[in-house]
Structures are given as structure tokens and as C-alpha cells.
C-alpha positions in Angstrom: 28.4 195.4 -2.0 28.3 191.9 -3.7 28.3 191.7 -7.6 24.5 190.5 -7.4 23.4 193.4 -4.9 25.5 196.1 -7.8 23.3 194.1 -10.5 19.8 194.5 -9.6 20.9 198.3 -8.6 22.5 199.0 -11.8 19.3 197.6 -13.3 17.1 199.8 -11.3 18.8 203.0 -11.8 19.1 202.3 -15.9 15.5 201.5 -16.0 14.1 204.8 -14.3 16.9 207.3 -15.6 16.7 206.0 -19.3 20.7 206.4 -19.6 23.4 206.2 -17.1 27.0 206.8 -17.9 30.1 204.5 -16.1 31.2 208.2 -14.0 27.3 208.4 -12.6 27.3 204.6 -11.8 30.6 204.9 -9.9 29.2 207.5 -8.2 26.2 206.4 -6.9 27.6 202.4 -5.9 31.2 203.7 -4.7 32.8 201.1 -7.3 35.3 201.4 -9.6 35.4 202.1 -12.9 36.3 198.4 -14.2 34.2 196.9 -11.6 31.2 199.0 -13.3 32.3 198.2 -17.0 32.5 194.5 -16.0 28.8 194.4 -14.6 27.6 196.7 -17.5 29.1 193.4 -20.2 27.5 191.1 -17.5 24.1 192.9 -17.5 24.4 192.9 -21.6 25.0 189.9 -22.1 22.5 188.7 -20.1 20.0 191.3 -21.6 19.1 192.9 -19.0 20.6 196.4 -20.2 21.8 197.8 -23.2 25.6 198.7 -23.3 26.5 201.8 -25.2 29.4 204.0 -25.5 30.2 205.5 -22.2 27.7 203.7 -20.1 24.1 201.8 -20.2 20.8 202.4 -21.5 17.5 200.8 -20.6 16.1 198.3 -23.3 13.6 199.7 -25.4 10.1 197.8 -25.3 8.2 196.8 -29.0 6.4 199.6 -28.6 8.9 202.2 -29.1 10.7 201.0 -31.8 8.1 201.8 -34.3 7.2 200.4 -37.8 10.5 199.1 -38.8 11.2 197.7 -35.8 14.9 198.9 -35.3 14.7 202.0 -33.3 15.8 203.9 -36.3 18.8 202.6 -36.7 19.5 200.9 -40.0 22.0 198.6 -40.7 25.0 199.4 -42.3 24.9 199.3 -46.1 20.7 200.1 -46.1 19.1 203.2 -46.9 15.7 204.5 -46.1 12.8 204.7 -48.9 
């Protein structure tokens, strides 16, 4: 399978599963595990996934972060009110 073909699959499977580690993506496109960490900073930095510990996660839409617009997460330093 060429790089471009893993892409649009990696993409796919991320998108409908919500969070995909490196082991399941191995799995399921008979790569290796660099060849799937490589793709995964491709696909980052190209923001068409999120890259997080372990794996991928799908982006999250507007919609979902909420009112703060961060999904939550606060940067360091910053406390709620």
C-alpha cells in the first residue's frame, strides 16, 4: 500500500472510531510501527488528525468544544473561575 492509499485509510478509520492507537493501526494496514508513527506526524501536521500519546484522535468540530472553546483543556498556568 502506497503512503497516500495508508493516508486517506488512517483518516477514515480515526474519523468513525473517535481514537485509534499505533498497535490497532498496524493491525488493520499490515505496516509497521514507524511507518504508522510517520503517517500519524504527516496527517498532524497537515491537520487532518490529531496526534496524541499512543496513537490518533479525530479532530473535534466547534461544536464540541463548548463555551471556552478549548475542549476543556486549559493552558498551563490558567485556572478555571
Amino acid at each position: 500500500m502506497i503512503a497516500e492509499e495508508r493516508w486517506v485509510r488512517i483518516v477514515d478509520l480515526v474519523n468513525s472510531q473517535g481514537v485509534l492507537t499505533v498497535a490497532q493501526l498496524m493491525e488493520e494496514l499490515n505496516a509497521s510501527e514507524s511507518t504508522i508513527r510517520r503517517d500519524l506526524v504527516h496527517l498532524h501536521s497537515v491537520g487532518r488528525i490529531r496526534k496524541v500519546h499512543g496513537g490518533a484522535a479525530r479532530l473535534t468540530s466547534a461544536r464540541s468544544l463548548g463555551r471556552r472553546g478549548h475542549g476543556g483543556v486549559l493552558p498551563l498556568g490558567r485556572r478555571m473561575r
